[in-house]
N, CA, C and O of each residue as an XYZ file, in Angstrom:
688
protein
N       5.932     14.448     13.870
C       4.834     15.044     13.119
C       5.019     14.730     11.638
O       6.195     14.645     11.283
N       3.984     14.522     10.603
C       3.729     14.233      9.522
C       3.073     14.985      8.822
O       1.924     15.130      9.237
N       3.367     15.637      7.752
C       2.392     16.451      7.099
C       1.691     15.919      5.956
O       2.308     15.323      5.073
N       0.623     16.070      5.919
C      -0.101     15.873      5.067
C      -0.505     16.993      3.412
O      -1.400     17.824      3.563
N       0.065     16.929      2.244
C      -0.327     18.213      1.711
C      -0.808     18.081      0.304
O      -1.409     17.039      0.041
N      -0.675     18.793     -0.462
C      -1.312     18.414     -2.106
C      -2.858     19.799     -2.173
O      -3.527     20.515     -1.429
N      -2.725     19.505     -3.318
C      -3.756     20.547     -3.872
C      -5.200     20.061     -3.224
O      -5.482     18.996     -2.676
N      -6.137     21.410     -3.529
C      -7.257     21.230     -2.913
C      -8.311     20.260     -4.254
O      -8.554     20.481     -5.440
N      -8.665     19.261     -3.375
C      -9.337     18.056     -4.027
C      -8.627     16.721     -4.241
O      -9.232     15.788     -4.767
N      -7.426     16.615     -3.867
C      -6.913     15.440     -4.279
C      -7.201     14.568     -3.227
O      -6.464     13.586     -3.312
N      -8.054     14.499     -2.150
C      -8.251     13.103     -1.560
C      -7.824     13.451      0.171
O      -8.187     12.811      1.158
N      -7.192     14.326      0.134
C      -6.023     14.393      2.226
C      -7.082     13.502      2.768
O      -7.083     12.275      2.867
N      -8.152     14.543      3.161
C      -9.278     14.382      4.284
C      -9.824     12.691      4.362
O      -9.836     11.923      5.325
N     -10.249     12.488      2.953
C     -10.483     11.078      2.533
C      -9.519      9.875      3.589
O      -9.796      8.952      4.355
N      -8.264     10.557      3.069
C      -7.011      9.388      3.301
C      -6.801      9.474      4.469
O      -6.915      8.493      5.203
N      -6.421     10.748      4.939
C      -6.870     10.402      6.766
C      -8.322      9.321      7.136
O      -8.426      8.204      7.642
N      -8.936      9.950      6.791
C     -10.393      9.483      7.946
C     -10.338      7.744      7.319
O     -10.279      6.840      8.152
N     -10.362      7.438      5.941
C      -9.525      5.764      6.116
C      -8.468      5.275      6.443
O      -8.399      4.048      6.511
N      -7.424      6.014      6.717
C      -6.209      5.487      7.623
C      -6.953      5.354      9.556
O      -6.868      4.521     10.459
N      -7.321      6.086      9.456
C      -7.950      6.284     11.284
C      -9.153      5.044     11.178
O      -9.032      4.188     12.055
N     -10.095      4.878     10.384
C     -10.830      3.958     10.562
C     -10.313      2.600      9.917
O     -11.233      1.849      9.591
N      -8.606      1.977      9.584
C      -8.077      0.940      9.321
C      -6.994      0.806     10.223
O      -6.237     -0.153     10.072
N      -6.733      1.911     11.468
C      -6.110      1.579     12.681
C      -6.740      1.259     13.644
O      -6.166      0.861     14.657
N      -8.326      1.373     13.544
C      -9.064      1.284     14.546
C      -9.252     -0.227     14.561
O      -9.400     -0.839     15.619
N      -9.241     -0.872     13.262
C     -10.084     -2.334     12.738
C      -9.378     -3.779     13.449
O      -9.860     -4.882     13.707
N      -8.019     -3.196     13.621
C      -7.070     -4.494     14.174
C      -7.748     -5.757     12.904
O      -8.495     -6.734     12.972
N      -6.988     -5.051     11.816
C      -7.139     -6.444     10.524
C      -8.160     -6.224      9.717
O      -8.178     -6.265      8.487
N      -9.079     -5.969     10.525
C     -10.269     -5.851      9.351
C     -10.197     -4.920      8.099
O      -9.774     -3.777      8.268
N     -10.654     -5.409      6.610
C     -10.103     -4.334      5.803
C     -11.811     -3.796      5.638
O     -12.124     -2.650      5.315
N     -12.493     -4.577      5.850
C     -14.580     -3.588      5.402
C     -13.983     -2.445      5.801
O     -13.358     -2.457      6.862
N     -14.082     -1.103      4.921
C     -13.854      0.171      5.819
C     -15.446      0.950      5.309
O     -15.661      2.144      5.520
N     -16.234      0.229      4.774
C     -17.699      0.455      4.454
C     -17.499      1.760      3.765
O     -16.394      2.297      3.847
N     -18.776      2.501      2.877
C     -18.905      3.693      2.697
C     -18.070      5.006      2.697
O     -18.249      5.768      3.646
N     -17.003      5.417      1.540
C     -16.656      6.644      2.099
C     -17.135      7.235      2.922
O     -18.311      6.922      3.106
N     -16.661      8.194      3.715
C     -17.002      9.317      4.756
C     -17.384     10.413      3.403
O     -16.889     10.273      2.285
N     -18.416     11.567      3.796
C     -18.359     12.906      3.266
C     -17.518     13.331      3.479
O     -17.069     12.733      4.456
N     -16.590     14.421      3.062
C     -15.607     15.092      3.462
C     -16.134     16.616      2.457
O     -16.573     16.637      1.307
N     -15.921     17.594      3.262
C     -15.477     18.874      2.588
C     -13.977     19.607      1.881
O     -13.123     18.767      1.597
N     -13.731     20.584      1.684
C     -12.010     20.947      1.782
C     -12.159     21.243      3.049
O     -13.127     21.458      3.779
N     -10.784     21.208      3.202
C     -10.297     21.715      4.505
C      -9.688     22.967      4.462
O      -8.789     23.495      3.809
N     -10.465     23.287      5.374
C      -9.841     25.223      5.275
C      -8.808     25.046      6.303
O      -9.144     24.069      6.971
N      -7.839     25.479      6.688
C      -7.261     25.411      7.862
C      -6.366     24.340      8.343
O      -5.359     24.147      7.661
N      -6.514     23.727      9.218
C      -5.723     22.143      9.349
C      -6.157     21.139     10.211
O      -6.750     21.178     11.289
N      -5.804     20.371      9.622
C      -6.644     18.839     10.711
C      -5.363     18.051     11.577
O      -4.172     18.147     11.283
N      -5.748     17.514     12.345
C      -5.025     16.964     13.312
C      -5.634     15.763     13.588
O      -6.675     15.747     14.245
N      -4.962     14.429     13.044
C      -5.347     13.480     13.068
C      -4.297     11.985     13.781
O      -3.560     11.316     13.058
N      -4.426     11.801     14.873
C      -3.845     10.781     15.583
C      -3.889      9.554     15.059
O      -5.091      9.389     14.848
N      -3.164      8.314     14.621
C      -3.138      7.193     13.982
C      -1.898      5.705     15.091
O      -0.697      5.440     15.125
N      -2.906      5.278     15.636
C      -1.898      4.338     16.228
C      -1.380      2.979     15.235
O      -2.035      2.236     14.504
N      -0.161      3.015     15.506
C       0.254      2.033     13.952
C       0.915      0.676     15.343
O       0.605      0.521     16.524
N       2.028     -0.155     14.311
C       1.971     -1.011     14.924
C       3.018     -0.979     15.743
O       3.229     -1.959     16.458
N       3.876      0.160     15.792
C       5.072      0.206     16.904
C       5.217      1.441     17.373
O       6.174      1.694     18.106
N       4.250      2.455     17.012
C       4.314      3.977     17.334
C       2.670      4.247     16.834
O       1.985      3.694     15.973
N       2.354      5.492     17.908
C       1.580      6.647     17.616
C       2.249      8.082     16.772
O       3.145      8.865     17.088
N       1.293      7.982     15.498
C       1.840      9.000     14.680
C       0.716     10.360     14.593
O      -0.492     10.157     14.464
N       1.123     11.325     14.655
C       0.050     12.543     14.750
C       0.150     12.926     13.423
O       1.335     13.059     13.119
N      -0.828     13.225     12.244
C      -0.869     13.817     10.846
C      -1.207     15.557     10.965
O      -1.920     16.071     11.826
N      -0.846     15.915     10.408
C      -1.131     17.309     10.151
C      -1.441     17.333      8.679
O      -0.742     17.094      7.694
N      -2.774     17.714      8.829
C      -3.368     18.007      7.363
C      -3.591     19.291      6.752
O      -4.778     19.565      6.571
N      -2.599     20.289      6.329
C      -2.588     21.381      5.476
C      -3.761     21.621      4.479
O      -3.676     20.952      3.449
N      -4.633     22.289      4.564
C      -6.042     22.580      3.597
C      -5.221     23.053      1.979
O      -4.416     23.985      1.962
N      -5.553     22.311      0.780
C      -4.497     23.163     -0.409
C      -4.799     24.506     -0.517
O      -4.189     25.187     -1.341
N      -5.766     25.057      0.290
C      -5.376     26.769     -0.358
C      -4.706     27.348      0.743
O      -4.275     28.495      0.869
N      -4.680     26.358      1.547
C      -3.102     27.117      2.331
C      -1.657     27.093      1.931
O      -0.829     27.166      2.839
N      -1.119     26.973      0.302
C      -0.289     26.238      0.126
C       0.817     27.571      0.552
O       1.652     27.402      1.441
N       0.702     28.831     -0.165
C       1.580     29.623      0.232
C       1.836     29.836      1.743
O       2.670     30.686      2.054
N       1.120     29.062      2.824
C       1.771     29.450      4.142
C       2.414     27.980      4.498
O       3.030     27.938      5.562
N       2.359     27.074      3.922
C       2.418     25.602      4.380
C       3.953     25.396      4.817
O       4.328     24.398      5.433
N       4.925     26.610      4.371
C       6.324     26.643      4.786
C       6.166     27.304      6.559
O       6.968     27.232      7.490
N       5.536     27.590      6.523
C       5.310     28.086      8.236
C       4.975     26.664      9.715
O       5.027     26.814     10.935
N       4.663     25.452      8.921
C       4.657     24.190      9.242
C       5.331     23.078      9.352
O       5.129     22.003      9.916
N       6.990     23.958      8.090
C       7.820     22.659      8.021
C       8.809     22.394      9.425
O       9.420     21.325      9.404
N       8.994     23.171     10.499
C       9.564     23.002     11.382
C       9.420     21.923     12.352
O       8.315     22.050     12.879
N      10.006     20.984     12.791
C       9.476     19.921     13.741
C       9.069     19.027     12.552
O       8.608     18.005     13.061
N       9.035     18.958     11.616
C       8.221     17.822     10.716
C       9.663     16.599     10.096
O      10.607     16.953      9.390
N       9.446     15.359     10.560
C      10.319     14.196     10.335
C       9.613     13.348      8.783
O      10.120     12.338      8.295
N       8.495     13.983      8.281
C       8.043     13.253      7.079
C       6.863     14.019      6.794
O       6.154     14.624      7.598
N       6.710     13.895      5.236
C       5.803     14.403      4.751
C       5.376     13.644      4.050
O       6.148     12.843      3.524
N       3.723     13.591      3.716
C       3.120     13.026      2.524
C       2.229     13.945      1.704
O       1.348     14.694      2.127
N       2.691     13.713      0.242
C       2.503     14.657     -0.637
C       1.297     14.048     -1.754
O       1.463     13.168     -2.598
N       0.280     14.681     -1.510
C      -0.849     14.091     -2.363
C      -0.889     14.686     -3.822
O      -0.658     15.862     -4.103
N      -1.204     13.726     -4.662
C      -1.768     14.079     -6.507
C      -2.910     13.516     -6.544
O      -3.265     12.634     -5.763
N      -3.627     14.013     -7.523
C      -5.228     13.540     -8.011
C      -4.456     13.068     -9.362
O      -3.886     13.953     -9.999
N      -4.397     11.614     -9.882
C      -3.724     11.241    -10.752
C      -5.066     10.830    -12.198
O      -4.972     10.217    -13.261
N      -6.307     11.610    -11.434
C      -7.037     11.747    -12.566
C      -7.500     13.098    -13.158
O      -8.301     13.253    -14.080
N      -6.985     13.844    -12.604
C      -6.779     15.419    -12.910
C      -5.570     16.157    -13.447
O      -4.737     16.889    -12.912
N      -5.841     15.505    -15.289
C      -4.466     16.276    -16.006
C      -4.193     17.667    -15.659
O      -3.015     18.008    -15.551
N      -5.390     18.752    -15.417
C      -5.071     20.369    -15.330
C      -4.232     20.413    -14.295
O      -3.357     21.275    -14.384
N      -4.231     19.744    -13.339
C      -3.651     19.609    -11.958
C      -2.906     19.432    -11.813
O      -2.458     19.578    -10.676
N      -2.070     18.925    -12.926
C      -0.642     18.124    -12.648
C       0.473     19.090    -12.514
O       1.334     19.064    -11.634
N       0.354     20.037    -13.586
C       1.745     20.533    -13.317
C       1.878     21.457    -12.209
O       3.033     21.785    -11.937
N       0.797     22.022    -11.405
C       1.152     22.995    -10.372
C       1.099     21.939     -8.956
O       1.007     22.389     -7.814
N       1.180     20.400     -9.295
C       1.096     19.984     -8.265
C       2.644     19.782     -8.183
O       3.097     20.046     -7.069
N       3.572     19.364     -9.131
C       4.521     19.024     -9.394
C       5.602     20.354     -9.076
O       6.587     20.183     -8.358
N       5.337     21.471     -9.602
C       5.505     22.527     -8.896
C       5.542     23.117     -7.418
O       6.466     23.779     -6.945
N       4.475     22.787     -6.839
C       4.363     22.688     -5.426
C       5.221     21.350     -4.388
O       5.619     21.356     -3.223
N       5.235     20.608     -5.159
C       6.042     18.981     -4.823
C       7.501     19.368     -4.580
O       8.227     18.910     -3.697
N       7.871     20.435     -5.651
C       9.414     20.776     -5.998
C       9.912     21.914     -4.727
O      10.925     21.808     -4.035
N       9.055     22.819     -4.677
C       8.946     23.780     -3.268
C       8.880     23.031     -2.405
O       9.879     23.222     -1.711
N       8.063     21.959     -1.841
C       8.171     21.207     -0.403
C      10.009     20.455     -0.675
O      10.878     20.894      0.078
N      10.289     19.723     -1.401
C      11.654     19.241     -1.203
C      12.505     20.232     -1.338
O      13.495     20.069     -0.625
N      12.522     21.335     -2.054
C      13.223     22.818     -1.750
C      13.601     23.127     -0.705
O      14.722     23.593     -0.505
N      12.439     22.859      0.470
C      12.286     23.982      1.627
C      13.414     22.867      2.530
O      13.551     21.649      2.650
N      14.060     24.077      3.029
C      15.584     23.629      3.814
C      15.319     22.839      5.189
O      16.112     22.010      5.635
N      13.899     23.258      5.911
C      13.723     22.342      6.754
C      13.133     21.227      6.816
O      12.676     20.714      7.837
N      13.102     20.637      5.334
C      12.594     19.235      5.098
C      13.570     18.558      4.421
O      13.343     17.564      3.731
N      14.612     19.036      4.583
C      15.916     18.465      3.443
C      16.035     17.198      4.541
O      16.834     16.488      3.931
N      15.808     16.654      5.479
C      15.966     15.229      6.258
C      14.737     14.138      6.045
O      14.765     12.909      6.110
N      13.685     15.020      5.774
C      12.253     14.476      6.096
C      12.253     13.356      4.899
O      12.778     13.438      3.788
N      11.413     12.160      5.539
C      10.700     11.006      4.715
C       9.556     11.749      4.044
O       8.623     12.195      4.712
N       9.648     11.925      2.297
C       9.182     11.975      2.003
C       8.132     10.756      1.218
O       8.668      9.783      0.689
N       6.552     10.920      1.200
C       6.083      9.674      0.329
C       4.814     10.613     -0.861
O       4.255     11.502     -0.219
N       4.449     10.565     -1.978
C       4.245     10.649     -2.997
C       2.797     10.086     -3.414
O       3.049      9.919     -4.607
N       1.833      9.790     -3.316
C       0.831      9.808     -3.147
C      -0.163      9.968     -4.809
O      -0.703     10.926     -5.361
N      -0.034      8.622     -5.128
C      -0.970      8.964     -6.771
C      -2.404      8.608     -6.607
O      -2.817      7.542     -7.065
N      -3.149      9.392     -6.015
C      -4.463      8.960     -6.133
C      -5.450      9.044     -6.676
O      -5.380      9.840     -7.613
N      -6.624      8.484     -6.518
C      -7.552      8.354     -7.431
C      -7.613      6.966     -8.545
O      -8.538      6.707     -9.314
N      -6.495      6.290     -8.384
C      -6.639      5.501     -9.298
C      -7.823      4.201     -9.722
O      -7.687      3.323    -10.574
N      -9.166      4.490     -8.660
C      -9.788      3.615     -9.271
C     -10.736      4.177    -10.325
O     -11.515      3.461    -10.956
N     -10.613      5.676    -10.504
C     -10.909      6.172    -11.536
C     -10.948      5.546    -13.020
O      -9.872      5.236    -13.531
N     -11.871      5.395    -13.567
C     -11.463      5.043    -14.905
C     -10.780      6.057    -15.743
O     -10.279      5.443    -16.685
N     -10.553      7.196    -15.830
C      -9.816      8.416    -16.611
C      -8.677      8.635    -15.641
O      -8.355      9.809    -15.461
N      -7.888      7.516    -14.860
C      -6.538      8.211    -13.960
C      -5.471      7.684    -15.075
O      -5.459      6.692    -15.803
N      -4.651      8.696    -14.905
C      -2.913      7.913    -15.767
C      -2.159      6.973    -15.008
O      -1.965      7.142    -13.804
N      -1.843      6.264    -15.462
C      -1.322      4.982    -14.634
C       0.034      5.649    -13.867
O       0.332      6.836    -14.006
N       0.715      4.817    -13.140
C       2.001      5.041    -11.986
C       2.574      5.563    -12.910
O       2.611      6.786    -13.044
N       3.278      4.506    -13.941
C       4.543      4.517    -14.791
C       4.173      6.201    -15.664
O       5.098      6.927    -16.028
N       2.545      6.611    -15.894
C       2.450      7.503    -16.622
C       2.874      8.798    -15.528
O       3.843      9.523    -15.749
N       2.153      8.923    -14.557
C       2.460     10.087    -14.023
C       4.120      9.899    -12.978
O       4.747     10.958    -12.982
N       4.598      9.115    -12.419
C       6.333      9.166    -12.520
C       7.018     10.107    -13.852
O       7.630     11.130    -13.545
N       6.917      9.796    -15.055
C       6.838      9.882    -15.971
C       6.749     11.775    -16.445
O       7.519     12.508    -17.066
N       5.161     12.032    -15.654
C       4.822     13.253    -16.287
C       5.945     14.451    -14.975
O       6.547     15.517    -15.102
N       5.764     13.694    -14.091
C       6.379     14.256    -12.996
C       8.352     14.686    -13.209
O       9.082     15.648    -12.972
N       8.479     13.416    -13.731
C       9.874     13.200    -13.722
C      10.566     12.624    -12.604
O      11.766     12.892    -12.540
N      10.134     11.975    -11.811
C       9.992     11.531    -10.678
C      11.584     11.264    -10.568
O      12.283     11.921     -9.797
N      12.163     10.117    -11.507
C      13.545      9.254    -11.376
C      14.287     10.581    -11.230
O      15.048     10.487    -10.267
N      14.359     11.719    -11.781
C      15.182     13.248    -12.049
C      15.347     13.265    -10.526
O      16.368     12.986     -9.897
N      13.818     13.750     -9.917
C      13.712     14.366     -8.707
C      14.312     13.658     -7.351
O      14.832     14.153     -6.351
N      13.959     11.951     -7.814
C      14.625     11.386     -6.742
C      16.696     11.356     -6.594
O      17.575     11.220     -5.743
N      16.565     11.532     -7.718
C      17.996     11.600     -7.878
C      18.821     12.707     -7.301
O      19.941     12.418     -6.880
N      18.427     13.847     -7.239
C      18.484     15.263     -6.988
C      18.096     15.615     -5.389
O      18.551     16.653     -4.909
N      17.349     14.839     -4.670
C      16.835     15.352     -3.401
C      17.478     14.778     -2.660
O      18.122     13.738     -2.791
N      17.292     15.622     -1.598
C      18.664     15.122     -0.584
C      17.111     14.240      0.348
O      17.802     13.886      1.303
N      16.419     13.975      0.526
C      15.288     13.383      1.264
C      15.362     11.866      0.152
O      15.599     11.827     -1.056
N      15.033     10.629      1.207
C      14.438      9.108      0.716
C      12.864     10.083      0.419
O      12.299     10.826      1.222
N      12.388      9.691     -1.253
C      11.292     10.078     -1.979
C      10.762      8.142     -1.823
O      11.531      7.192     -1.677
N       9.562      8.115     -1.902
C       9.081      6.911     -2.239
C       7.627      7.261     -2.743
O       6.844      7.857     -2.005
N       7.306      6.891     -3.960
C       5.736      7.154     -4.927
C       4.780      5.510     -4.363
O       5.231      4.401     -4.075
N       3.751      5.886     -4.386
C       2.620      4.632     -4.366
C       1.489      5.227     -4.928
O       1.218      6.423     -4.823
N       0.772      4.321     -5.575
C      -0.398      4.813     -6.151
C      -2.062      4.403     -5.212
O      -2.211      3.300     -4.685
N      -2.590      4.931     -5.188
C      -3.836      4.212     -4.081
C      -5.093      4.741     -4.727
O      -5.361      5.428     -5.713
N      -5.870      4.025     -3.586
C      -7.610      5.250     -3.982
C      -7.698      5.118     -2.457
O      -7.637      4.027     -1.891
N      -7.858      6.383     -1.773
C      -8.464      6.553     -0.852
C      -9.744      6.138     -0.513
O     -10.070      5.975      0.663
N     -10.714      5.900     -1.715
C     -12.087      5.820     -1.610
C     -12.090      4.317     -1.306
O     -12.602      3.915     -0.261
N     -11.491      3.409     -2.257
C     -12.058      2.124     -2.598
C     -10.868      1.150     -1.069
O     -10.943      0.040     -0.542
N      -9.875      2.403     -0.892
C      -9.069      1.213      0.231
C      -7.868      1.275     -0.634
O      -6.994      2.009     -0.174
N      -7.543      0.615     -1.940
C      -6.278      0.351     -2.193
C      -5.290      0.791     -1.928
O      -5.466      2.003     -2.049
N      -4.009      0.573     -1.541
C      -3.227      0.897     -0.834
C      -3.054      1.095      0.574
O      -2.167      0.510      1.196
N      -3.807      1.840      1.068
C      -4.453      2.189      2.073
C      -3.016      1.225      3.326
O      -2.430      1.817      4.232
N      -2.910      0.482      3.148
C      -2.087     -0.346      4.270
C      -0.512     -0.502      3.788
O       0.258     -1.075      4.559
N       0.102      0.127      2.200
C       1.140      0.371      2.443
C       1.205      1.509      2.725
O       2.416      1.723      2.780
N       0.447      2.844      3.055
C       0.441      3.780      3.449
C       0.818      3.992      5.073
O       1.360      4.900      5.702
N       0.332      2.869      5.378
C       0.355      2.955      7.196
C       1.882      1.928      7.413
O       2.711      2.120      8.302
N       1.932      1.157      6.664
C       3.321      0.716      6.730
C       4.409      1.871      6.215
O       5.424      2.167      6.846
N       4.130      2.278      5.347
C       5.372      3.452      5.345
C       5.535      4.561      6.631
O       6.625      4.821      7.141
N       4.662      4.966      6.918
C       4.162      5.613      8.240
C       4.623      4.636      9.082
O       5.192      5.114     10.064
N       4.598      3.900      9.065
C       5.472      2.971     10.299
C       6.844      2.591     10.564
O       7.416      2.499     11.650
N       7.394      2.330      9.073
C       8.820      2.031      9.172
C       9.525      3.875      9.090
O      10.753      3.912      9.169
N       8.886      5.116      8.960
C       9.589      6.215      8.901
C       9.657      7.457      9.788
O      10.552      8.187     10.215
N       8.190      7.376      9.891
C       8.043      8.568     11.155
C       8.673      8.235     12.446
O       8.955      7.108     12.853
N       8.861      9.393     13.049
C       9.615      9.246     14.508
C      11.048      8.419     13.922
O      11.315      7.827     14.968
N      11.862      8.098     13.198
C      13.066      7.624     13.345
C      14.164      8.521     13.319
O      15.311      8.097     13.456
């Protein structure tokens, strides 16, 4: 199991429903038209066949964040979403980032880091938000492999080292 988490608006729902419609494509990258998406109240459950395993996502809604420790059990990786064009956002995301590698039953888990939004014209670049985060500190300090990528859910970018990390980590 994989969790999916981050504040409400930074993209989850997005990044699922284009990871599921770029496992479906066998190569093809057209992923046409964002999907609508709402928040997610509650949690999503999203199946993703990759290229050597089936991975199941669990998508945590962000205003569930105070129960989201009731989920870390059974979980071999997490992915941790930022809106890297939403300065107000930053520091309680970074805050919340610090509680998920805190929590004792993720001290094994693959964690991955998630800067999105970047085809935004007002996003802070990688090097800026690593940076605002303190990222090099945190990786140094956590007993979990941390790995950051920057993407847009909307436009695709990244989008396929996302499913490659999901591939070389979950289930191992």
């Amino acid at each position: 199991m994989c969790l999916l988490l981050g504040a409400t608006g930074v993209g989850k729902t997005l990044l699922l429903k284009r990871l599921q419609k770029l496992c479906l494509r066998d190569g093809s990258f057209d992923l046409g038209e964002p999907p609508v998406t709402l928040p997610t109240v509650g949690t999503n459950l999203t199946d993703l066949t990759l290229k050597r395993k089936r991975v199941t996502v669990r998508e945590l809604g962000g205003c569930m964040g105070p129960i989201w420790p009731s989920y870390f059990t059974d979980c071999s990786s997490v992915i941790f979403m930022v809106d890297s064009a939403n300065i107000i956002q930053i520091s309680s995301s970074c805050i919340q980032l610090l509680s998920v590698l805190s929590a004792e039953p993720l001290h094994k888990a693959s964690v991955l880091v998630l800067f999105n939004k970047r085809d935004l014209p007002c996003t802070m670049s990688l090097v800026e938000m690593k940076s605002l985060f303190r990222m090099d500190d945190i990786i140094a300090c956590a007993s979990q492999p941390i790995t950051t990528l920057e993407l847009s859910a909307r436009s695709g970018q990244g989008l396929r080292e996302v499913l490659s990390w999901l591939d070389s980590t979950v289930g191992e």
